[in-house]
N, C-alpha and C positions, 0 to 999 in steps of 0.2 A: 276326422270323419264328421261331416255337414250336412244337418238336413233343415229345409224349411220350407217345406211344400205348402202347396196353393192352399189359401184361407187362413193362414198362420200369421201372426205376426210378424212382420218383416226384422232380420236379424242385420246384423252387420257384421254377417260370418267370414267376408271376403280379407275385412279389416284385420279379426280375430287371427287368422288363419297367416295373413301377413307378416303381424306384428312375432308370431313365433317361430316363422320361419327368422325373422329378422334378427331376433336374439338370440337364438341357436347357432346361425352364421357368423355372426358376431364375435361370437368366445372364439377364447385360443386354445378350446379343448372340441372346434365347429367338425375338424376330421370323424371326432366318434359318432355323431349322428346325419341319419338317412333319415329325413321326412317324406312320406308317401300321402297321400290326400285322397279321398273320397268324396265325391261331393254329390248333392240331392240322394243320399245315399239310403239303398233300401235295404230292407231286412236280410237278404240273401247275401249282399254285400261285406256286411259285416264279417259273417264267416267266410265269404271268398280271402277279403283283403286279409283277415286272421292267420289263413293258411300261406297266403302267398308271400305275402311280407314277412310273417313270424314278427310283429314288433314287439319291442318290451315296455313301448310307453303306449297306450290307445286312447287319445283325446276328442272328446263327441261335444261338437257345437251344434244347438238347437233348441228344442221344445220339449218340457217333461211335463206328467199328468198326474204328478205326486203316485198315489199307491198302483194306479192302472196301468205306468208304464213311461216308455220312449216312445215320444213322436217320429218315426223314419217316414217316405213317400213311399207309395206303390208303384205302380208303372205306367200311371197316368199324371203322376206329382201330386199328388193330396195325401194327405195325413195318413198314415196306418202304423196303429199303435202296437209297440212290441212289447209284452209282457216282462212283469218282474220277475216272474219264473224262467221265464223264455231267457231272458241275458242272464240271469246267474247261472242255470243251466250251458248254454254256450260258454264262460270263464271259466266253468270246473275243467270243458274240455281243452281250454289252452293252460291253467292254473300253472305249469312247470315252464311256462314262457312268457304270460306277460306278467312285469312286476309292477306297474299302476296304469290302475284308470282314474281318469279326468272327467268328469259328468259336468259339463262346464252349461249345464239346462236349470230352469226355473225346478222347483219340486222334485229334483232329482234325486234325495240323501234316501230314500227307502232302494231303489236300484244300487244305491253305493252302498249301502249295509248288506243287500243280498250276495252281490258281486264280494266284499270284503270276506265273506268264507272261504275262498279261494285265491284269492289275488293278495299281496303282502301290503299295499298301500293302494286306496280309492278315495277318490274327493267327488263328495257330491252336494249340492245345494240345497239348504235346509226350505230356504219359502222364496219366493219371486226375485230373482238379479238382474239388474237393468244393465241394458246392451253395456255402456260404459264403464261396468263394476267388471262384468264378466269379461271384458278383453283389459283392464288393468290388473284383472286377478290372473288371467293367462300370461300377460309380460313378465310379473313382475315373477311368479312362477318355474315359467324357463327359464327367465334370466339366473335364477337361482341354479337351476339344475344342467344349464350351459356352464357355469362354474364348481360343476360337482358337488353342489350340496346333495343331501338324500332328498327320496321326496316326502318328506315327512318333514323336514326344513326348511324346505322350496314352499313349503304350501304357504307356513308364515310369512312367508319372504311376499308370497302373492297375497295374504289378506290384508300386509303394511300397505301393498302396492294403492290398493284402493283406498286405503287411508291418505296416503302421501297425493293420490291424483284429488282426495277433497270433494268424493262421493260417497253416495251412502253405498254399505252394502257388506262392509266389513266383514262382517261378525255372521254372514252366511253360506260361505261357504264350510263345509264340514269335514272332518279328517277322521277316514278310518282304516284301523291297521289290525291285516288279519294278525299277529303275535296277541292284538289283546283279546282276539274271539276266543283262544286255543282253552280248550281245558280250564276255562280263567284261576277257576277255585273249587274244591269242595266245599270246604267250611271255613270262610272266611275270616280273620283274625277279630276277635270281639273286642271293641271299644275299651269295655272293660265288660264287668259283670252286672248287668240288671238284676232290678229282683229275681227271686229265684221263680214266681210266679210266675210275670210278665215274659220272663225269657223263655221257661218251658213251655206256653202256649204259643207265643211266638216261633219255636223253633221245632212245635207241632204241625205250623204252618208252613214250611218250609222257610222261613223270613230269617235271618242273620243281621245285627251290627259289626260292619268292619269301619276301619279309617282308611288312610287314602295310604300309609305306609305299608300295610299288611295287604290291600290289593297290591302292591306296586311288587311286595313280596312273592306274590300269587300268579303273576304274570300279565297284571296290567300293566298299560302307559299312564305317566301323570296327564297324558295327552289326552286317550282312551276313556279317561276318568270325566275329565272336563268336559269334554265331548259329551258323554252321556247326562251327564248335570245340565248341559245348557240345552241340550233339547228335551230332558224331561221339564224344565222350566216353561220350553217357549210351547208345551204339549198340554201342560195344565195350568199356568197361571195366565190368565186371558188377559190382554190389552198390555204387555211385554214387548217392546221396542229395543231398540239398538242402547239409545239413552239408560234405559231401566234398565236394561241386562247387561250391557259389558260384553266384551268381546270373547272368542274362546283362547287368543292369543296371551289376552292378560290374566284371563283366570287361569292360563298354563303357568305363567311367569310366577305366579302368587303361590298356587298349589305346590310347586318345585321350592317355591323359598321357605312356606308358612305349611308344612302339611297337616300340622293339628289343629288347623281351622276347622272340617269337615269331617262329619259322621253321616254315614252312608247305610241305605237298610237295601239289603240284598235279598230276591226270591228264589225260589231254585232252581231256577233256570239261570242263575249269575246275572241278575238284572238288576241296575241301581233303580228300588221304585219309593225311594223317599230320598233325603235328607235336609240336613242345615249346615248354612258356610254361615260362618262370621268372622271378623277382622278387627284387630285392635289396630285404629287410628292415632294419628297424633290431633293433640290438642286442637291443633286451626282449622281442620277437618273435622271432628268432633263434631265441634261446635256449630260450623256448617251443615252438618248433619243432623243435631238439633233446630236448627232454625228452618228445617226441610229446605234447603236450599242443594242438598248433596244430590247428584247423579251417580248410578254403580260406574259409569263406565271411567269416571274419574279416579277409581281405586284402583289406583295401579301400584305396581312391586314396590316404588323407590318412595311410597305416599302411606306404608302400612307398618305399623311398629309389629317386629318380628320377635319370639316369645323368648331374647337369649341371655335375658340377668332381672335378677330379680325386682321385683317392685309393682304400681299400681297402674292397671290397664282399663283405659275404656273402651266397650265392645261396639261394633255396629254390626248389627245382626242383617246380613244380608240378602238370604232369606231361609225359607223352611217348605220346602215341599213335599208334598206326596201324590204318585199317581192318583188318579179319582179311585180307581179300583183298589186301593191298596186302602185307602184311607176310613179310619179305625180308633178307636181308644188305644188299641195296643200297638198301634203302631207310633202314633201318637205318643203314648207313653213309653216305648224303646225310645226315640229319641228325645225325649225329657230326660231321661233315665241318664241319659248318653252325654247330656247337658250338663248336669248334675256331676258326672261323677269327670267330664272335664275340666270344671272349673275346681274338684275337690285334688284332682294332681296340679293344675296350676299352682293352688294355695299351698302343697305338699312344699312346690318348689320355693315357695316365695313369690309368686307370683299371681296377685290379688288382683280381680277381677271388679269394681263398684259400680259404672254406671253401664247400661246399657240401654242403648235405640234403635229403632225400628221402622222400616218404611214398609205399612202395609198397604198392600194394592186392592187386596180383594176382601169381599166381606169374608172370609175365612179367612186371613191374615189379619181382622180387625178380630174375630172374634178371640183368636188365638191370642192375639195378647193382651186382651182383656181378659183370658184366661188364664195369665200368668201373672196377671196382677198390674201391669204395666200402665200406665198412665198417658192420653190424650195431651199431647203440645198442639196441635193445630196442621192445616191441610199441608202436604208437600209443594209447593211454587207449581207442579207442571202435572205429579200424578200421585194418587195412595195420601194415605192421612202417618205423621207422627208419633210413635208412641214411645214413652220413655221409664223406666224402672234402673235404683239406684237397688241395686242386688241386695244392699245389707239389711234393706227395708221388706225385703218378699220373705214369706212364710217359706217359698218355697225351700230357701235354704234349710230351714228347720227339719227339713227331710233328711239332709247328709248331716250328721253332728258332729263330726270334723270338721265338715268345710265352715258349717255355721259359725265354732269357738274359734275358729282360724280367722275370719272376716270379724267377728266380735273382738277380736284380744288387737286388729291392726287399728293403729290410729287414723282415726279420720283425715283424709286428704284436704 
């Protein structure tokens, strides 16, 4: 389904529309699918072709207007915008037939979140995709699900595609899967136990600490998880690019291999609206990341020391969020708390935690870790300033007195 009515930016929907016919004909699996097309297509449309085709894939090339809606034509070809209500309303009513949407439009992921209450798999695009990203993200997509991958595999498969074609654009499209909307959790598994203070006001407020095992327990995806981290990233830390963030591909790959990297602060509505990821590097990384020379989107699975025999780790904190609205002392302090008492089972196991570094972006990320004692190395190469703290030197430990005599009685590296 195609729309790009007069005054709009001209697409190259013809191309789009080709190349997926082309890779679906292609496979040796081409008998199971019937492509039907729509094209300048208007809002009444939508529902005709719904009903007369019954598809189970519905794929929308065009223009989106982030929270206002989809750009469709009226009956003269100019723009008339269909609401977020309006299309998740329409998908409740096919919800028992079609199993994904494709939102292949600029600002599209809040219509893919709507639509995701109903639908089992919707991809939509987090902030602006250039003609070129969005027709390698559709090749490389059906080429996947022309070979029977799911499309929750297929999507990967399409955000390599724009990687391998050597555009930007990666790391914008978004995957959401109604299994992780369902009922996600009541009471989330707790990290461990906070003060009994901090917890109890916190848990006053509806606010929870889980990990990424105890959602996954609860009926998230490690997919579902990452997904929501990287858009509460690119929602509150301002001036986040591609470089600075990482992809949501490779923070899938990482979370699946490393899941006690990340503690996650949940509201009651089952919202991730804080946490912190960090990663033990090896040495030649490290060091690059000391000399701010490091980019996130270079930490990838096979570049990250994974937590499985004992001995001395160093950390690259890679970052610490909190919604605006969330953010608080006590929330704040859950994940300190959460900090604390991960690095106090690390050292349980043998597995001693000494330097840790820091690329902060924002003056809240400067301020934070001069709030934690952390120490100025100088500017990052390209964004954010350095900061560094050797663990066994912070007070903060002096707080856990296990972890403390545990780091105290290890010898010096």
């Amino acid at each position: 389904m195609a729309a790009n009515p007069i005054g709009t930016n001209p697409l190259r929907l013809g191309e789009e529309v080709r190349e997926i016919q082309a890779g679906l004909r292609r496979s040796s699996g081409r008998s199971r699918f019937e492509i039907r097309q729509a094209w300048a297509a208007r809002p009444r449309d939508i529902r005709r072709a719904l009903l007369d085709y019954q598809p189970e894939f519905v794929h929308f090339c065009g223009h989106g207007k982030g929270a206002e809606g989809l750009i469709f034509e009226n009956e003269v070809g100019k723009p008339q915008l269909v609401s977020t209500q309006a299309l998740s309303g329409l998908f409740e009513l096919f919800s028992d037939q079609v199993k994904c949407v494709v939102l292949n439009a600029c600002y599209s992921e809040r219509q893919a979140q709507a639509i995701a209450q109903h639908v089992q798999t919707v991809i939509g695009m987090q902030r602006k995709i250039g003609d070129r990203s969005a027709i390698e993200f559709a090749i490389g997509f059906y080429d996947a699900i022309a070979a029977a991958r799911t499309p929750a595999e297929a999507f990967r498969f399409g955000c390599n595609a724009i990687q391998l074609a050597g555009v930007e654009g990666h790391s914008v499209p978004s995957l959401l899967l109604k299994s992780a909307k369902k009922e996600l959790l009541q009471t989330p598994r707790p990290i461990s136990t906070p003060s009994a203070t901090t917890f109890d006001v916190a848990r006053s407020e509806g606010l929870t600490l889980a990990d990424v095992r105890g959602l996954t327990a609860s009926g998230w995806t490690v997919e579902s998880i990452m997904q929501a981290t990287v858009q509460l990233d690119y929602d509150n830390v301002p001036g986040l690019d591609e470089r600075s963030e990482g992809s949501l591909a490779q923070w899938i790959e990482i979370g699946e291999c490393n899941p006690d990297t990340h503690a996650l602060v949940m509201n009651s509505n089952d919202e991730i609206v804080g946490y912190w990821h960090f990663e033990a590097l090896h040495e030649d990384l490290f060091t690059k990341a000391l000399r701010g020379e490091l980019e996130d989107d270079e930490i990838t699975v096979d570049k990250v020391r994974l937590f499985c025999a004992p001995g001395v780790y160093n950390l690259y904190f890679i970052i610490f969020c909190v919604m605006k609205a969330y953010r608080s002392f006590r929330v704040s302090r859950m994940l300190l708390e959460a900090l604390l008492s991960r690095l106090e089972e690390f050292a349980d196991a043998g597995v001693f935690i000494h330097k840790i570094c820091a690329n902060a972006y924002t003056r809240e990320g400067i301020a934070l870790c001069r709030s934690l004692g952390m120490q100025p190395l100088g500017p990052h190469r390209r964004m954010g300033d350095i900061y560094y703290l050797d663990i066994r030197d912070s007070p903060l430990i002096k707080l856990r007195p296990r972890l403390y005599k545990a780091l105290s009685q290890r010898q010096p590296q």
